[in-house]
TIMIZA-376808 format. One record per residue: residue in one letter; x, y, z of N, C-alpha, C in turn. Coordinates in steps of 0.2 Angstrom, whole numbers, padded with zeros to 4 digits, always signed. Each point is the difference from the previous one (the first is absolute). Example, Ala and Ser with C-alpha at 12.3 -4.5 7.8 and 13.67 -1.06 7.14 Angstrom:
# TIMIZA-376808
+------+-------+-------+-------+-------+-------+-------+-------+-------+-------+
! dofi !    nx !    ny !    nz !   cax !   cay !   caz !    cx !    cy !    cz !
+------+-------+-------+-------+-------+-------+-------+-------+-------+-------+
!    A ! +0066 ! -0028 ! +0039 ! -0004 ! +0006 ! +0000 ! +0004 ! +0006 ! +0000 !
!    S ! -0002 ! +0005 ! -0004 ! +0004 ! +0006 ! +0001 ! -0004 ! +0005 ! +0003 !
+------+-------+-------+-------+-------+-------+-------+-------+-------+-------+
This chain:
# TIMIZA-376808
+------+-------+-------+-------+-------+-------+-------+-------+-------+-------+
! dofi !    nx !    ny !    nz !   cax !   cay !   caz !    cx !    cy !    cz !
+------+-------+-------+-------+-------+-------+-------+-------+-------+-------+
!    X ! +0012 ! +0333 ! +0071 ! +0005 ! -0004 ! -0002 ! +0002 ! +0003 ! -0007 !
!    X ! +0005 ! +0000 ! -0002 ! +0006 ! +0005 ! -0009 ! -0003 ! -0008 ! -0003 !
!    X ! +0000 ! +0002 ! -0005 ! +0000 ! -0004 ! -0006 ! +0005 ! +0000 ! -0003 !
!    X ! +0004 ! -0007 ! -0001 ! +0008 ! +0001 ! -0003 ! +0000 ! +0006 ! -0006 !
!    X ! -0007 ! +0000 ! -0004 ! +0000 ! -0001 ! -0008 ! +0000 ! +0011 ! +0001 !
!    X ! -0001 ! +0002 ! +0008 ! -0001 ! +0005 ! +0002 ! +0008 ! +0008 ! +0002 !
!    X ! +0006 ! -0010 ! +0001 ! +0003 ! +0003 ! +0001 ! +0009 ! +0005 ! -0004 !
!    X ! +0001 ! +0004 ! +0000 ! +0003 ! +0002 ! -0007 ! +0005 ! -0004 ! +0001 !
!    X ! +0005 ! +0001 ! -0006 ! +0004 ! -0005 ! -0001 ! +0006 ! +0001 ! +0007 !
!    X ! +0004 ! +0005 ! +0002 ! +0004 ! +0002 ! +0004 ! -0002 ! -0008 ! +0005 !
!    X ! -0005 ! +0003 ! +0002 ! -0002 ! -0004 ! +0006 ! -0002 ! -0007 ! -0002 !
!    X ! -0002 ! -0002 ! -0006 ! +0001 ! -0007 ! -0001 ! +0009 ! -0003 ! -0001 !
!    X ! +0003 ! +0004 ! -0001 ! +0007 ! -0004 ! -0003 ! +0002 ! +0001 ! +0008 !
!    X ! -0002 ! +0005 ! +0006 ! +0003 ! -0001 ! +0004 ! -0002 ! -0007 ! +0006 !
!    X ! -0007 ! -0001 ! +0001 ! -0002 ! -0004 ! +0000 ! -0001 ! -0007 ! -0002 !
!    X ! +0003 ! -0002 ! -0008 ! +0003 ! -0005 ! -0003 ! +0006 ! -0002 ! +0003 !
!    X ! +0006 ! +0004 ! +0001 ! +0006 ! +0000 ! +0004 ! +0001 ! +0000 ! +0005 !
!    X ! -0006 ! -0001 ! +0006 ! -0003 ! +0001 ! +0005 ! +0002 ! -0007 ! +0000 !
!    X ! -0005 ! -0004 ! -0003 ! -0002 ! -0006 ! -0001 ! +0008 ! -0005 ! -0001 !
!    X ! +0001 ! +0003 ! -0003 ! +0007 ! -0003 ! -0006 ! +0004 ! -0003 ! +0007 !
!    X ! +0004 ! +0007 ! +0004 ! +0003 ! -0001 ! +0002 ! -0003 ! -0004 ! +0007 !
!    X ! -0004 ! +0001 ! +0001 ! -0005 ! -0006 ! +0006 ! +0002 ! -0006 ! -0002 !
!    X ! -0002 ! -0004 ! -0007 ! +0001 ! -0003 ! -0004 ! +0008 ! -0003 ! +0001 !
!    X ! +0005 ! +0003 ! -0002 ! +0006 ! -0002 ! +0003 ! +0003 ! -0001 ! +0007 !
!    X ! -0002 ! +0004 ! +0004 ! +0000 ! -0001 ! +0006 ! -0002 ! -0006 ! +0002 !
!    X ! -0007 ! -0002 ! -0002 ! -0002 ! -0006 ! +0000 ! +0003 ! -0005 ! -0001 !
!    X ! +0003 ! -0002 ! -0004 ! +0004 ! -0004 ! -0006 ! +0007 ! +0000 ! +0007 !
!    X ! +0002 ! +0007 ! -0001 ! +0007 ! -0003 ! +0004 ! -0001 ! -0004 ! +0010 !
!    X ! -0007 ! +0001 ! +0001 ! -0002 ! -0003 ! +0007 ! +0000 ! -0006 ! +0000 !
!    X ! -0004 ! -0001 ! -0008 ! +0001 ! -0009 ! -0001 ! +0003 ! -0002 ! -0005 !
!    X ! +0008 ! -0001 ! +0005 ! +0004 ! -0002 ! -0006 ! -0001 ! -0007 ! -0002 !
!    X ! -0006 ! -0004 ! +0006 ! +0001 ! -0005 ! -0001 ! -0004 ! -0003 ! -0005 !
!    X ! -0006 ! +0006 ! -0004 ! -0004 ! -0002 ! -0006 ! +0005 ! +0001 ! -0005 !
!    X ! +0003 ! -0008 ! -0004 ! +0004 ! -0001 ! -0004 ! -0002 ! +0003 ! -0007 !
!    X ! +0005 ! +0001 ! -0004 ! -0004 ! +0003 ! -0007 ! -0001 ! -0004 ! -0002 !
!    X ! -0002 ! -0006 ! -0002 ! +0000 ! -0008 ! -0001 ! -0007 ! -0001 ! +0000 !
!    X ! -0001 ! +0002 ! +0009 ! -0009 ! +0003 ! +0002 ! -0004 ! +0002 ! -0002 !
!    X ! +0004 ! +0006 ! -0002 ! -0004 ! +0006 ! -0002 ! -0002 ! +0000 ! -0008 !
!    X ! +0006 ! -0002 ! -0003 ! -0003 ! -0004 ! -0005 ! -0005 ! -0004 ! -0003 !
!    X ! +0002 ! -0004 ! +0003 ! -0007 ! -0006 ! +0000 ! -0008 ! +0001 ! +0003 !
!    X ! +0001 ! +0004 ! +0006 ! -0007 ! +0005 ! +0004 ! -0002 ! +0005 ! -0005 !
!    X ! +0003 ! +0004 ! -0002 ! +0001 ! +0007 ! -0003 ! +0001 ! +0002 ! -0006 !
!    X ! +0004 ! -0005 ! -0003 ! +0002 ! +0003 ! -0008 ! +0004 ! +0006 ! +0001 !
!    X ! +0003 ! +0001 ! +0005 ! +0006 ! +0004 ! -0002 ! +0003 ! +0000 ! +0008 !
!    X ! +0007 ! +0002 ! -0001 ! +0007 ! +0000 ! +0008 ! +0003 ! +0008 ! -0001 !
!    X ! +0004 ! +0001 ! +0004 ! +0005 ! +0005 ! +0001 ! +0002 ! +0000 ! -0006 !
!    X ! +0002 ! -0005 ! -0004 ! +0003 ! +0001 ! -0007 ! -0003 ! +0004 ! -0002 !
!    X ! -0005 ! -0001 ! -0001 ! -0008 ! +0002 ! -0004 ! +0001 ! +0007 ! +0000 !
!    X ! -0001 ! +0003 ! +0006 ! +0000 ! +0007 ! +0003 ! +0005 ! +0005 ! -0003 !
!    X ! +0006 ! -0005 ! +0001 ! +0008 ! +0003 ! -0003 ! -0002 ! +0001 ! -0006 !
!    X ! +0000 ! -0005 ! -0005 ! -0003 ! +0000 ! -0007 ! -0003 ! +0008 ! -0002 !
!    X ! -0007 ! +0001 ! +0004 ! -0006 ! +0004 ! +0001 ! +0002 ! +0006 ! +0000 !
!    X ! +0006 ! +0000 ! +0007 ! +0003 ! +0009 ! +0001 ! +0003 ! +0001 ! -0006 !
!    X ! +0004 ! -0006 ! -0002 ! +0006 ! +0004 ! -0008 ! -0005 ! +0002 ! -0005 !
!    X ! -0005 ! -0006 ! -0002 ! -0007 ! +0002 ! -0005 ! +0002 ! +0009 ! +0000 !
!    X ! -0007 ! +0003 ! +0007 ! -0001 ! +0005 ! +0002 ! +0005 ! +0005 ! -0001 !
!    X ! +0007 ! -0001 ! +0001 ! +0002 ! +0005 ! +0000 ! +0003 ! +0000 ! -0008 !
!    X ! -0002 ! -0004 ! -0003 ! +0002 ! -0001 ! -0008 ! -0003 ! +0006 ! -0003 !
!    X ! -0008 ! +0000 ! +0003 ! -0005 ! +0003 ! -0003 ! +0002 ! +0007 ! +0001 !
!    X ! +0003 ! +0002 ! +0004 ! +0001 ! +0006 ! +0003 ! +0008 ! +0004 ! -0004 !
!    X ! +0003 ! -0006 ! -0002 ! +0005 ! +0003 ! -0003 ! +0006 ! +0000 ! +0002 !
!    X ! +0001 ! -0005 ! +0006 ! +0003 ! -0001 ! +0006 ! +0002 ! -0007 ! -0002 !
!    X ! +0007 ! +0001 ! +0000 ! +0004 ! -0007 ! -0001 ! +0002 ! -0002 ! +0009 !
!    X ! -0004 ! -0005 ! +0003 ! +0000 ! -0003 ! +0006 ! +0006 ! -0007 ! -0003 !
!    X ! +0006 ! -0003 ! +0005 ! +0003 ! -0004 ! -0002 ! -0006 ! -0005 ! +0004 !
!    X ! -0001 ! -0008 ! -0003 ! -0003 ! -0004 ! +0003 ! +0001 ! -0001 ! +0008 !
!    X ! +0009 ! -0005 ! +0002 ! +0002 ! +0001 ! +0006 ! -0002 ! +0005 ! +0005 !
!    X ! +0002 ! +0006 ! -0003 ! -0004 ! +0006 ! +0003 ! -0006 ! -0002 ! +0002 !
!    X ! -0003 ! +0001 ! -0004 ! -0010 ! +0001 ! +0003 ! +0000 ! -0009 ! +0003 !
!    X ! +0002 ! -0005 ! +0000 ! -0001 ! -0005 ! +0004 ! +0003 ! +0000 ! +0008 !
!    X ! +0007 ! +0006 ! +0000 ! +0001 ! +0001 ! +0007 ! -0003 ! +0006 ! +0005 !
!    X ! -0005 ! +0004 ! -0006 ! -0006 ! +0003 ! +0002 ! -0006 ! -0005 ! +0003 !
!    X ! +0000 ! -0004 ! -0006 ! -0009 ! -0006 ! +0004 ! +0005 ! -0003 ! +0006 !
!    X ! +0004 ! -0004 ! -0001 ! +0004 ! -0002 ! +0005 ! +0002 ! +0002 ! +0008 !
!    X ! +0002 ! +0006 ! -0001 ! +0002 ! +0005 ! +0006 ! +0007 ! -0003 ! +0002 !
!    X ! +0003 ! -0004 ! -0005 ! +0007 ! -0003 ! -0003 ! +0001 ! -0001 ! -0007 !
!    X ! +0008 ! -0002 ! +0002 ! +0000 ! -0003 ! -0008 ! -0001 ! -0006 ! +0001 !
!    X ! -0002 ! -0004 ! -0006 ! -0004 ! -0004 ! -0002 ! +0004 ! -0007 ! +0003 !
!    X ! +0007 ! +0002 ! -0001 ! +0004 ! -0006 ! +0001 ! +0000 ! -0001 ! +0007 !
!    X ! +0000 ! +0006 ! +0004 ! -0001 ! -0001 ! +0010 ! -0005 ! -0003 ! -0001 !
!    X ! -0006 ! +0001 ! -0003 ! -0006 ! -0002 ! +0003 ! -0002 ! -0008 ! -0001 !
!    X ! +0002 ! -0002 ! -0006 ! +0000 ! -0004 ! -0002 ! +0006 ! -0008 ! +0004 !
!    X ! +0002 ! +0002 ! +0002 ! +0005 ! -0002 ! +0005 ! -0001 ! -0001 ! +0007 !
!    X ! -0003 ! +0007 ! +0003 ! -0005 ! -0001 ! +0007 ! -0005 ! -0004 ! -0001 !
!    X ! -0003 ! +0002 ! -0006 ! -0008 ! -0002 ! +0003 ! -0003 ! -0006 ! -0004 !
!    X ! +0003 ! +0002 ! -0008 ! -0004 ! -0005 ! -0004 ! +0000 ! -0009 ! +0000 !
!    X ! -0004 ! -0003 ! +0000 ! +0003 ! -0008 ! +0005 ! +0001 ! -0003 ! -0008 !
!    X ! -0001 ! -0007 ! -0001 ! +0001 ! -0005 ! -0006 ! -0008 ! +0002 ! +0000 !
!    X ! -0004 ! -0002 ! -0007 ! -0006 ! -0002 ! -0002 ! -0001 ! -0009 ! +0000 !
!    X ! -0002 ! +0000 ! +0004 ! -0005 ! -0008 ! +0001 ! -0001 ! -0002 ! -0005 !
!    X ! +0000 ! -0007 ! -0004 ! -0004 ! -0002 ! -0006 ! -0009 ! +0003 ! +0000 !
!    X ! -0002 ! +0001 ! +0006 ! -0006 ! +0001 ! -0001 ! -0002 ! +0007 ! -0004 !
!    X ! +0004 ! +0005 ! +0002 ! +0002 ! +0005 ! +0000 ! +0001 ! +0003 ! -0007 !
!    X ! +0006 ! -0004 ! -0004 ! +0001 ! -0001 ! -0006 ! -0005 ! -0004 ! -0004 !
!    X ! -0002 ! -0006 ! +0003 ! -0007 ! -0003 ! -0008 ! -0006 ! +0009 ! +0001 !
!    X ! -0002 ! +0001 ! +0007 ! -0005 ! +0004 ! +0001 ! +0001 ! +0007 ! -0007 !
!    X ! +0007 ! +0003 ! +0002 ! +0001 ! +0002 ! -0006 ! +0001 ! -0002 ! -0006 !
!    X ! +0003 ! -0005 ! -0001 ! -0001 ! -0002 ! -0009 ! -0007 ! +0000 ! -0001 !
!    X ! -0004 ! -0003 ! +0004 ! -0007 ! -0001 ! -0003 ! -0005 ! +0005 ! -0002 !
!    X ! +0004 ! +0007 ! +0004 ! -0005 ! +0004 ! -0002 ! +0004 ! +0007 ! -0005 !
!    X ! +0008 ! -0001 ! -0002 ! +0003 ! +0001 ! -0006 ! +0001 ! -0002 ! -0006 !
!    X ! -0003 ! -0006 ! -0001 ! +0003 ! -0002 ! -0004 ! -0004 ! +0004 ! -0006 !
+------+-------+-------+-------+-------+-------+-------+-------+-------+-------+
């Protein structure tokens, strides 16, 4: 068995991207975990991620447009998807997150 701590960087960033994009993949099969959910489970949603890819490529030097990298996490634009998929937030839904925003 490799030790992560064994593996050089190449192979770590490819297999973080491995992940990454499993990770989206994931996200886009269930459209029906709401970022609302994933908030309230999670601490963070597809926003989240969008947010994270513009960070990343901040760091790099790389002006990503937000829309952009959200129709990246998405695998649309924001507004199709939000349209398809996103439902209304429940009151439970909305106290669940106030109360752990505030």
């Amino acid at each position: 068995m490799t030790n992560i701590s064994d593996l050089d960087q190449q192979t770590q960033i490819e297999l973080e991207a491995a992940a990454f994009r499993r990770l989206l993949a994931h996200l886009d099969a269930r459209k029906d975990a709401q970022n609302i959910d994933l908030m309230n489970l999670a601490g963070f949603c597809r926003n989240c991620l969008s947010k994270w890819y513009v960070s990343a490529a901040e760091e790099k030097n790389i002006n990503i447009d937000y829309e952009a990298a959200r129709e990246r996490i998405y695998g649309m634009p924001y507004s199709e998807w939000k349209e398809k998929h996103q439902q209304t937030a429940s009151a439970e839904q909305l106290a669940a997150f106030a109360k752990k925003h505030d």
